[in-house]
SETOR-61426 format. One record per residue (C-alpha): residue in one letter; x negated, y negated, z. Coordinates in steps of 0.2 Angstrom, whole numbers, padded with zeros to 4 digits. Example, Ala and Ser with C-alpha at 12.3 -4.5 7.8 and 13.67 -1.06 7.14 Angstrom:
<atoms>
<res->A | x->-0062 | y->0022 | z->0039>
<res->S | x->-0068 | y->0005 | z->0036>
</atoms>
This chain:
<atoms>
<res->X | x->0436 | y->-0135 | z->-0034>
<res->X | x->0418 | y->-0131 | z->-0032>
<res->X | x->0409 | y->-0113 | z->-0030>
<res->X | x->0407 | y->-0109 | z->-0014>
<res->X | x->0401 | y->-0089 | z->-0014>
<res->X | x->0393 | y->-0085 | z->-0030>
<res->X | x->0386 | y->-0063 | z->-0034>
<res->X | x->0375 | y->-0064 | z->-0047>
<res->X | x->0372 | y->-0043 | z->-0052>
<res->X | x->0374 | y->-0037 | z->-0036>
<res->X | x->0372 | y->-0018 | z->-0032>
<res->X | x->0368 | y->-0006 | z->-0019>
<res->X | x->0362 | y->0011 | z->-0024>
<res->X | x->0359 | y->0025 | z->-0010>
<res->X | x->0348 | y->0037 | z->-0016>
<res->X | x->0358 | y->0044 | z->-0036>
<res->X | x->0374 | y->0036 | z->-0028>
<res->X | x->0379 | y->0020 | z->-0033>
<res->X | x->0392 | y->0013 | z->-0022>
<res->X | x->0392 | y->-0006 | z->-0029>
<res->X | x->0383 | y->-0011 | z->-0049>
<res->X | x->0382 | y->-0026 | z->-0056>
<res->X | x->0394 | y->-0035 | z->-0048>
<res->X | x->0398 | y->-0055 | z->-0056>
<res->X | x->0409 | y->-0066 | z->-0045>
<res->X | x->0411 | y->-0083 | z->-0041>
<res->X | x->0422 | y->-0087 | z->-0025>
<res->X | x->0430 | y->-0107 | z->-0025>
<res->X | x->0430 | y->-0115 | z->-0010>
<res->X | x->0443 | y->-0114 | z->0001>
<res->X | x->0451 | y->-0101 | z->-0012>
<res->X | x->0458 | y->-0083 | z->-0004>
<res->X | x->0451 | y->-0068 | z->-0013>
<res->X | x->0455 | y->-0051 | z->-0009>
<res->X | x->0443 | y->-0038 | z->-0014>
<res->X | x->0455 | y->-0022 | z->-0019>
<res->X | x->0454 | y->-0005 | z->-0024>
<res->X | x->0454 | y->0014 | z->-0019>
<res->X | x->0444 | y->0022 | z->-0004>
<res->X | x->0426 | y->0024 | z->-0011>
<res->X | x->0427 | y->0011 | z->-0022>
<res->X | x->0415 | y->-0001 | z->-0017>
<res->X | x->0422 | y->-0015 | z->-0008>
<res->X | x->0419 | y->-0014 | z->0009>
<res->X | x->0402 | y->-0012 | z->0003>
<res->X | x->0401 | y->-0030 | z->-0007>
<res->X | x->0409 | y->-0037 | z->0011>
<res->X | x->0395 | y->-0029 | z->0022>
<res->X | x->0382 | y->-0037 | z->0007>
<res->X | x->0388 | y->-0054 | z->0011>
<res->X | x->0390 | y->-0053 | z->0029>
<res->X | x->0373 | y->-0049 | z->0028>
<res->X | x->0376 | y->-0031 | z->0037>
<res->X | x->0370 | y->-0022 | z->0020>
<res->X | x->0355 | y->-0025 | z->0009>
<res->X | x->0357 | y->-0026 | z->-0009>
<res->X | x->0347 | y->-0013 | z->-0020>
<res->X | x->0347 | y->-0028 | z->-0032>
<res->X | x->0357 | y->-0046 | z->-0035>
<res->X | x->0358 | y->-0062 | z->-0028>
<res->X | x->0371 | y->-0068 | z->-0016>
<res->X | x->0373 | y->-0088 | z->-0018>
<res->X | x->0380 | y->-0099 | z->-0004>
<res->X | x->0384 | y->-0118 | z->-0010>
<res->X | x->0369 | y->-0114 | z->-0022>
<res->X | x->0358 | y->-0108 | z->-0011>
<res->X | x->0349 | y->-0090 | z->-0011>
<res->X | x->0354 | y->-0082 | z->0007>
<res->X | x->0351 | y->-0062 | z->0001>
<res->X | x->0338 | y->-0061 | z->0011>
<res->X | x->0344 | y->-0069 | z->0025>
<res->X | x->0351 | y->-0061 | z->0042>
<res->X | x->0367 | y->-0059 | z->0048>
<res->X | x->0367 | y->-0073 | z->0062>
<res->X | x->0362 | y->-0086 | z->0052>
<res->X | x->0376 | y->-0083 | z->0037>
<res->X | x->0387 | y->-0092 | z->0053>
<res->X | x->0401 | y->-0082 | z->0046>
<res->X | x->0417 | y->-0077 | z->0055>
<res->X | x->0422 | y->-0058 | z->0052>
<res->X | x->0438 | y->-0050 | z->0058>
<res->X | x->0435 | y->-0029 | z->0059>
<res->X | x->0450 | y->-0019 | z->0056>
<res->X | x->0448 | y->-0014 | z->0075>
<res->X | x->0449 | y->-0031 | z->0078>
<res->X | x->0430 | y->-0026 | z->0092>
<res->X | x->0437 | y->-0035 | z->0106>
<res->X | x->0428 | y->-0037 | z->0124>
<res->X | x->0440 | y->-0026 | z->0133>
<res->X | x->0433 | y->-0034 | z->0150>
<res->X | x->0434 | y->-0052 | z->0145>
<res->X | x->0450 | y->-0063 | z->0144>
<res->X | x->0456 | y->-0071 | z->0129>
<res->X | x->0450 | y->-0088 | z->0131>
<res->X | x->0431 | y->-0079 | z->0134>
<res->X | x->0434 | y->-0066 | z->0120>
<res->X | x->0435 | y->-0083 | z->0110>
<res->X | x->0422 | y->-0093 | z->0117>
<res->X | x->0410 | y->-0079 | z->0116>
<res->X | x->0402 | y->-0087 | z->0098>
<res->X | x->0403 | y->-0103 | z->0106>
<res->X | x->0393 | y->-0097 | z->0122>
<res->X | x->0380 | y->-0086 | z->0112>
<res->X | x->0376 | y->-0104 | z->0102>
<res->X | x->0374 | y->-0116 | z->0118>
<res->X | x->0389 | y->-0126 | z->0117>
<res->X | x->0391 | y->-0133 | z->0134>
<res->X | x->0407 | y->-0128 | z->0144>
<res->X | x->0418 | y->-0143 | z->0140>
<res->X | x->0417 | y->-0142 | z->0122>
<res->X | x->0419 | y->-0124 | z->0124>
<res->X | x->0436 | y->-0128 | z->0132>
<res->X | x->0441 | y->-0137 | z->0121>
<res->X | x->0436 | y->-0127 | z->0105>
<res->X | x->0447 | y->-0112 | z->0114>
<res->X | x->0460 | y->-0120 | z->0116>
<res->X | x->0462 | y->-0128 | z->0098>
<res->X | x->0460 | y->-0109 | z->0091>
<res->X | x->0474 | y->-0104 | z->0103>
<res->X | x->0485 | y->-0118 | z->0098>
<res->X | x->0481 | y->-0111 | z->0079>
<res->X | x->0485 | y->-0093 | z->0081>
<res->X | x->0500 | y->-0098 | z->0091>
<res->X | x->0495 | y->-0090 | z->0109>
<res->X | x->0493 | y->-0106 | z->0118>
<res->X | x->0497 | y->-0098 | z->0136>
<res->X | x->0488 | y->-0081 | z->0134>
<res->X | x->0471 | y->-0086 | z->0138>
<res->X | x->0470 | y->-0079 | z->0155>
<res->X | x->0476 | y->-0059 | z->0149>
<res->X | x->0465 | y->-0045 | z->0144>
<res->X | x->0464 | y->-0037 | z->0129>
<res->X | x->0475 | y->-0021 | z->0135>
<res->X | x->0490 | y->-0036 | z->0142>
<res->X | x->0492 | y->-0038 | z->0121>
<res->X | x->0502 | y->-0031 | z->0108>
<res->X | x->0493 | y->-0025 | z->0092>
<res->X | x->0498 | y->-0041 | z->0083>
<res->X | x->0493 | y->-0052 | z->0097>
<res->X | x->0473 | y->-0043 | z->0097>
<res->X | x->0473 | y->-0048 | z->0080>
<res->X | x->0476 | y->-0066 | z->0081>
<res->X | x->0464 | y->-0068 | z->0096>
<res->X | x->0451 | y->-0061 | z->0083>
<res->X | x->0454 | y->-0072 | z->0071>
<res->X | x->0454 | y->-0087 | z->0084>
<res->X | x->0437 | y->-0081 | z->0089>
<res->X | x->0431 | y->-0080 | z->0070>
<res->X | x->0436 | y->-0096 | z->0066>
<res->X | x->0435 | y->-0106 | z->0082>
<res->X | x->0415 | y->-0110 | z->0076>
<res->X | x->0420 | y->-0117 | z->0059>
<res->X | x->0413 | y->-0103 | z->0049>
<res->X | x->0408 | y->-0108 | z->0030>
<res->X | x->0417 | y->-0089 | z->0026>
<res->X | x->0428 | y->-0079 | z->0034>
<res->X | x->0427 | y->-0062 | z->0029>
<res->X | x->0442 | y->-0050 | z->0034>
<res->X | x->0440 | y->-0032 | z->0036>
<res->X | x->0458 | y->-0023 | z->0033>
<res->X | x->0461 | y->-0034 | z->0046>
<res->X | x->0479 | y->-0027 | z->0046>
<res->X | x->0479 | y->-0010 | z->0041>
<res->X | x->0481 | y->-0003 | z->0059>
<res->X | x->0497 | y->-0013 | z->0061>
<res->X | x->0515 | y->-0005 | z->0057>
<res->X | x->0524 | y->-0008 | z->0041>
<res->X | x->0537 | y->-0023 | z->0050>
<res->X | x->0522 | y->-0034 | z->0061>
<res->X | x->0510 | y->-0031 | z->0044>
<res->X | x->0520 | y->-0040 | z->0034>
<res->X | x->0523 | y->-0052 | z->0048>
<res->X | x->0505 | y->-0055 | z->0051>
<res->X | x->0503 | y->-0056 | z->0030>
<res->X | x->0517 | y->-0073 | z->0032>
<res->X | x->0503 | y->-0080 | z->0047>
<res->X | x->0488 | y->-0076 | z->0040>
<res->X | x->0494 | y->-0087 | z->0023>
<res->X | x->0500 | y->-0100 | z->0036>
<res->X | x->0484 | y->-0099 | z->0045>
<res->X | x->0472 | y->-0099 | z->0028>
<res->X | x->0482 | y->-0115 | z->0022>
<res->X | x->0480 | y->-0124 | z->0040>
<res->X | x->0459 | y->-0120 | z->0041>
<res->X | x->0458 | y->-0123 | z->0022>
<res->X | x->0443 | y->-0111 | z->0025>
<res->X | x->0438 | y->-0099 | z->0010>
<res->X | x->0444 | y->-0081 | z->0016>
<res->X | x->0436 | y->-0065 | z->0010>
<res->X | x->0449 | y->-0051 | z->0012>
<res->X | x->0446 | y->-0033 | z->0009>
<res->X | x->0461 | y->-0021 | z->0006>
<res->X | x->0467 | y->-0005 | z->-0002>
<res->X | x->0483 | y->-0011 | z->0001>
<res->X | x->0492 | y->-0019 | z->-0017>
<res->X | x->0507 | y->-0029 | z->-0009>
<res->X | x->0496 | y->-0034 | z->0002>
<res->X | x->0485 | y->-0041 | z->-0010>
<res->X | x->0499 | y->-0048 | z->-0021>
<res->X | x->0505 | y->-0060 | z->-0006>
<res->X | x->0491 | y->-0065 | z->0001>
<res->X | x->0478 | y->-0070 | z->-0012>
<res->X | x->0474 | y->-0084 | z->-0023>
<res->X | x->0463 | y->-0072 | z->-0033>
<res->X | x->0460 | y->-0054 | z->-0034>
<res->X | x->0446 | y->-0045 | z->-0038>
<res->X | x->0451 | y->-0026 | z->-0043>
<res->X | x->0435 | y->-0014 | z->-0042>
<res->X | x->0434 | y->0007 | z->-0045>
<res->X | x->0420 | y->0018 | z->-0044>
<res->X | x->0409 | y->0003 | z->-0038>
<res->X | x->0412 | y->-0008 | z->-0053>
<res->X | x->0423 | y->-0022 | z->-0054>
<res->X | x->0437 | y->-0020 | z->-0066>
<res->X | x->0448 | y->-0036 | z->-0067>
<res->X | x->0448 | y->-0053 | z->-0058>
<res->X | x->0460 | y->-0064 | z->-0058>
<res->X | x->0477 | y->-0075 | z->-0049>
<res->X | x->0490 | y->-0059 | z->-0043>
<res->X | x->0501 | y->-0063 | z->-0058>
<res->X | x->0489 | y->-0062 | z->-0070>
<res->X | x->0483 | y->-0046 | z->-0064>
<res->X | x->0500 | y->-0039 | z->-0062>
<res->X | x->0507 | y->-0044 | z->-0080>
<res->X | x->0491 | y->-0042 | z->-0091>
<res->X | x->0483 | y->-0029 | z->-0084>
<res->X | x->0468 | y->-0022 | z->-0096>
<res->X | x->0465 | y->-0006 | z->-0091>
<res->X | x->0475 | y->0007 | z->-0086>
<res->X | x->0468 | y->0008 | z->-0070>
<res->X | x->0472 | y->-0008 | z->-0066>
<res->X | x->0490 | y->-0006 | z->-0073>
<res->X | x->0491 | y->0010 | z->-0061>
<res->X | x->0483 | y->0005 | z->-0047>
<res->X | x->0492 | y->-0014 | z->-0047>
<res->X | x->0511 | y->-0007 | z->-0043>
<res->X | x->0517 | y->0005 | z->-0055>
<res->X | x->0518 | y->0007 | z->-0072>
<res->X | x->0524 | y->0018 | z->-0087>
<res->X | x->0510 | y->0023 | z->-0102>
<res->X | x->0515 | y->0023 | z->-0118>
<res->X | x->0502 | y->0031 | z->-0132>
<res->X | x->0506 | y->0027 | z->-0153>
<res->X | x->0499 | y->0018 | z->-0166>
<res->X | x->0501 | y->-0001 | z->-0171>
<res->X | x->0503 | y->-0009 | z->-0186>
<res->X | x->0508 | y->-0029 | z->-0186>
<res->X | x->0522 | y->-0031 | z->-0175>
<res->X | x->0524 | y->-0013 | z->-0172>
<res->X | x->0522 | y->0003 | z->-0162>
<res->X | x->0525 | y->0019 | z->-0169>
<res->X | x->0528 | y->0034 | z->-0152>
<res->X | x->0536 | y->0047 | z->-0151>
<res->X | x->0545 | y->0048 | z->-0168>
<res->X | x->0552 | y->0030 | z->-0165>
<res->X | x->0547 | y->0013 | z->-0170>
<res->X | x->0545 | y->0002 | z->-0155>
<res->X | x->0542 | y->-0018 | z->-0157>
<res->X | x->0527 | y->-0025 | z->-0151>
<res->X | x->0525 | y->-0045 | z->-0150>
<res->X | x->0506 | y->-0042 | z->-0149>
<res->X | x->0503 | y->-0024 | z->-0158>
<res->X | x->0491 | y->-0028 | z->-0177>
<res->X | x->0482 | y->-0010 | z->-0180>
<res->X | x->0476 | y->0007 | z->-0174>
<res->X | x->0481 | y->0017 | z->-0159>
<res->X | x->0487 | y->0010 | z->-0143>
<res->X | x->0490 | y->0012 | z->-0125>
<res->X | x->0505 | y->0003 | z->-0118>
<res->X | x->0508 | y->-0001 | z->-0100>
<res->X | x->0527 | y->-0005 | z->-0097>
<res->X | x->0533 | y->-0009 | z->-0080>
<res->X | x->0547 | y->0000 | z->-0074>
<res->X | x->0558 | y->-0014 | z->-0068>
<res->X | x->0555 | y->-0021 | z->-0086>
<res->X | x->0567 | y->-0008 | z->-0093>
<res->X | x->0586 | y->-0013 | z->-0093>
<res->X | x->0603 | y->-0003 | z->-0095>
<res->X | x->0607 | y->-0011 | z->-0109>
<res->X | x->0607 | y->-0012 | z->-0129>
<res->X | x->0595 | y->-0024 | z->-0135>
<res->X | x->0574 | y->-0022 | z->-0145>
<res->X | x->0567 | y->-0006 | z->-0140>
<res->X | x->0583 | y->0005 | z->-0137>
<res->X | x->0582 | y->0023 | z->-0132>
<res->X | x->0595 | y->0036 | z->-0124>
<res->X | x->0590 | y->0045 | z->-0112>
<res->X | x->0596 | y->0055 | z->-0097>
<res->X | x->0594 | y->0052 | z->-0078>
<res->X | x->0581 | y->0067 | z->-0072>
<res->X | x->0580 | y->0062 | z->-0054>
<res->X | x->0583 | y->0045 | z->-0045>
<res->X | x->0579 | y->0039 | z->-0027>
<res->X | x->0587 | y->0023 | z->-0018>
<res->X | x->0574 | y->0012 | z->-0010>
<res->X | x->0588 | y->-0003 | z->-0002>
<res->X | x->0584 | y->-0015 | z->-0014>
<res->X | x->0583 | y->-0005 | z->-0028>
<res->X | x->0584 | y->0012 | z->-0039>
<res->X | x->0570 | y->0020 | z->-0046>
<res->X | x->0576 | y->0032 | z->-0058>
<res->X | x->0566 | y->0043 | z->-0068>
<res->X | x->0574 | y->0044 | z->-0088>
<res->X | x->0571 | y->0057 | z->-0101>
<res->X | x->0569 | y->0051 | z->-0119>
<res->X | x->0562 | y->0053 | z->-0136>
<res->X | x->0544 | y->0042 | z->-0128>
<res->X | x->0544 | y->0055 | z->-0114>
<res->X | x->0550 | y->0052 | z->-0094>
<res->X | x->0549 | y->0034 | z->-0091>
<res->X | x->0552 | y->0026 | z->-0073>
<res->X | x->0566 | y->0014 | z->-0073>
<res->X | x->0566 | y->0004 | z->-0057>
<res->X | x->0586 | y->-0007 | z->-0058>
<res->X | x->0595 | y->-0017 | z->-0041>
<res->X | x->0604 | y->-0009 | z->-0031>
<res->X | x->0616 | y->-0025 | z->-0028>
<res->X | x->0629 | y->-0024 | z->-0043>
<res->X | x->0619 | y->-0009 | z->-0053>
<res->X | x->0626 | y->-0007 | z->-0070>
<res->X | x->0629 | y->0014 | z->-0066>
<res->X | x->0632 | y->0025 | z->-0051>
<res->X | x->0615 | y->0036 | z->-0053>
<res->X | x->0617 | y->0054 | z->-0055>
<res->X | x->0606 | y->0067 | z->-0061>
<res->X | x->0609 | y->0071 | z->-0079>
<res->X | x->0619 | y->0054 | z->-0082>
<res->X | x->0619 | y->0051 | z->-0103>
<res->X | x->0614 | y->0031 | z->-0103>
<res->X | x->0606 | y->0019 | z->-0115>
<res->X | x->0590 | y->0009 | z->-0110>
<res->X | x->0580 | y->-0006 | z->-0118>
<res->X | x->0566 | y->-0016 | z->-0117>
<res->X | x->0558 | y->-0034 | z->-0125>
<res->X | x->0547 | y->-0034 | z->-0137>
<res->X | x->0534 | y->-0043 | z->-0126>
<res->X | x->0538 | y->-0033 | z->-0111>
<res->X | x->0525 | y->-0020 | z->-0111>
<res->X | x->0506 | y->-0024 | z->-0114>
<res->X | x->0491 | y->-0016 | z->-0124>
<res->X | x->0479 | y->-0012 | z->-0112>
<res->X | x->0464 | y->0000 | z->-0114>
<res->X | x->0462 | y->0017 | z->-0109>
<res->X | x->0448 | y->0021 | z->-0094>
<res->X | x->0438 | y->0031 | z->-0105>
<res->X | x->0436 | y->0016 | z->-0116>
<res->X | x->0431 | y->0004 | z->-0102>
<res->X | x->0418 | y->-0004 | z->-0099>
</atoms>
């Protein structure tokens, strides 16, 4: 795969404020990166810096190669999808679509038949007559991807394109817009505070807090070998464990913990909660049940024990106990199931 959007210490200051600094990223083409992190935290403004919307205080922003910081908007020839999907109310669905189109003088035929290609690939062939008002929520969407796309955009940049969506059509509209990324083969530029999101839709993910970058990399990567804390946090959830390592080893809490990758000095670890089993095993601890919820699929417990309260997520299908608070029960992880990750005062 070659480069296709390439920041090269990209920041945007307003005023003492810096809301983006020295961001470093390269985008493969036809790859679908999700830019993710907290409100404030800088994303939306790196995806208004590549649309063109925003001016860099300082950077570059490559396209193919090719210096296009300084140039406008409407000649990126990007698509972009706004979480309020910005509609025509008084136009149809078939001229919401052709609007690009119109605006570059492609004659009416062509126009046609573009329209009805990008209806056919959202899956609304039959709705090109209706008004915006005539469709669901779910429906607006895909009419604004269709006219994002329908001019073969180099990028397209997305928005929270589903963040005003329910919980159920959301996740509907996630399984589409994976279908849809792999049919264009078009490289995508998502923006999300959303983690599950983020974890399902992407090829990559670029993780950013207080307008820095913090980790980049495939969901799974991210997810199992965080490096911060933040990113441990902020990426699902996560139990922190604080001792001191020698080879092998992790001292916390008046117990010794093994550690495949522990060798000296003190230590954060970051220990996923579904990691933890009832069970004997490395890394046995009693504890007792302090409160527990059940969440369908699963029960996400809360255990007392000697390394402090530690969130056990278990199945609900066949779980070894009943949960009840104050329950006496033994738990145990791997010795490569948690991961040494640095605290945020020590990031970079």
């Amino acid at each position: 795969m070659s480069t296709a959007l390439e920041l090269n210490a990209l920041s945007k200051r307003y005023g003492s404020f810096v809301a983006v600094e020295n961001a470093e990223l390269r985008v493969e083409r036809g790859a679908f990166l999700t830019l993710l992190g907290p409100s404030g935290s800088g994303k939306t403004t790196i995806l208004m810096m590549i649309a063109g919307f925003t001016e860099p205080t300082q950077g570059r922003i490559l396209l193919d190669g090719r210096d296009i910081t300084a140039l406008p908007p409407e000649r990126r020839d990007f698509g972009m999808v706004f979480q309020g999907y910005a509609l025509f109310p008084h136009m149809t669905v078939a001229e919401n679509i052709a609007f690009p189109l119109r605006v570059r003088g492609m004659a009416k035929a062509a126009r046609d038949e573009k329209v009805s290609g990008a209806l056919d690939l959202v899956q609304l062939t039959g709705f090109a007559d209706r008004l915006p008002k005539q469709l669901s929520g779910g429906q607006q969407q895909r009419v604004a991807l269709a006219r994002a796309l329908v001019f073969d955009p180099a990028l397209l940049l997305l928005d929270e394109p589903l963040s005003a969506l329910d919980k159920k059509l959301r996740a509907e509209l996630q399984d589409e817009l994976r279908a849809l990324h792999r049919r264009v083969g078009r490289t995508f530029i998502n923006v999300t505070h959303d983690q599950d999101e983020a974890l399902s839709l992407s090829d990559t993910v670029a993780i950013l807090n207080h307008g820095r970058l913090q980790q980049v990399g495939a969901p799974a990567e991210l997810y199992e070998r965080p490096r911060t804390r933040f990113v441990a946090d902020f990426l699902g959830k996560s139990n922190f464990i604080r001792g001191h390592a020698e080879p092998g080893l992790v001292h916390a809490g008046g117990v010794t913990l093994r550690q495949h990758d522990a060798t000296s000095g003190d230590v954060l670890l970051s220990l996923r909660p579904e990691k933890i089993a009832i069970a004997e095993g490395d890394n046995a601890l009693d504890g007792r049940i302090a409160s527990w919820s059940y969440l369908g699929a699963g029960y996400a417990l809360v255990v007392d024990t000697a390394l402090g309260a530690l969130r056990v997520h278990l199945p609900s299908w066949r779980a070894p106990v009943a949960p009840a608070e104050g329950l006496l029960l033994r738990i145990a992880f791997a010795a490569d199931a948690a991961t040494i990750v640095q605290d945020d005062a020590d990031a970079p």
